[in-house]
N, C-alpha and C positions, 0 to 999 in steps of 0.2 A: 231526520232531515236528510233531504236528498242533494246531491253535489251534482252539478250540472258543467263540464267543460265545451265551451262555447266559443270556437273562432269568429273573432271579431275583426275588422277593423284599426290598424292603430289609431287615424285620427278619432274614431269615438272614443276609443280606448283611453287615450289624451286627455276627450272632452268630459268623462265620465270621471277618471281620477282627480279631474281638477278640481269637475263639483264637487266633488266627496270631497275634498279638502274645502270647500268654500261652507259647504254644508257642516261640517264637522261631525262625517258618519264614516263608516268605510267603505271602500270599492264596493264590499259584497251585498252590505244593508241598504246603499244608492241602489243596486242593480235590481233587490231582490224590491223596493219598494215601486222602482219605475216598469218593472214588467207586472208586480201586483196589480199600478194602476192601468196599465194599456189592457188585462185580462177583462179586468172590471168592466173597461170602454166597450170591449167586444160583446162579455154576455149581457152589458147591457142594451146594446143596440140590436142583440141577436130577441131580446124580452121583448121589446117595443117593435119591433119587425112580427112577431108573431102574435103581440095584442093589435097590434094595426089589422091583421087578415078578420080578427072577429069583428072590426067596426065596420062601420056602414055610414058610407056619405052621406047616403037621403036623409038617413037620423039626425046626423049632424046637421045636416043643413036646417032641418023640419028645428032643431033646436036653435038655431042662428036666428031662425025666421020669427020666433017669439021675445029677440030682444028688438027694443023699442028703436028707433029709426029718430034720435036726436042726438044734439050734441050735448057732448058731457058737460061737467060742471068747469070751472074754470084749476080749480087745485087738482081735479084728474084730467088731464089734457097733459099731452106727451111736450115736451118744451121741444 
């Protein structure tokens, strides 16, 4: 495992120790699971950023255009 010393902030610093007490982890296991999920946010948007260049509007649309043009039924209707 690798140890990373990272100037922060005191007020995150603050905000961070505190959850970690709310949460009942420690400073390190909050930090290491809140940058796990922000990595995640990125490769995942850098994934769908690069399946999005293979698609093709016209397709989609050409597929839009074969669903039927009514209204749904009453239990699938958005309230």
């Amino acid at each position: 495992m690798t140890n990373l010393n990272v100037p922060i902030p005191d007020s995150l610093y603050k905000q961070i120790e505190a959850l970690a007490v709310k949460e009942n982890v420690s400073i390190e296991q909050l930090v290491a699971i809140a940058l796990s999920a922000q990595v995640s946010a990125w490769m995942t948007k850098d994934y769908i950023e690069e399946k999005a260049k293979s698609g093709s509007w016209d397709k989609f649309q050409q597929v839009l255009n074969k669903v039927p043009d009514i209204e749904p039924e009453d239990y699938d209707k958005l309230a």
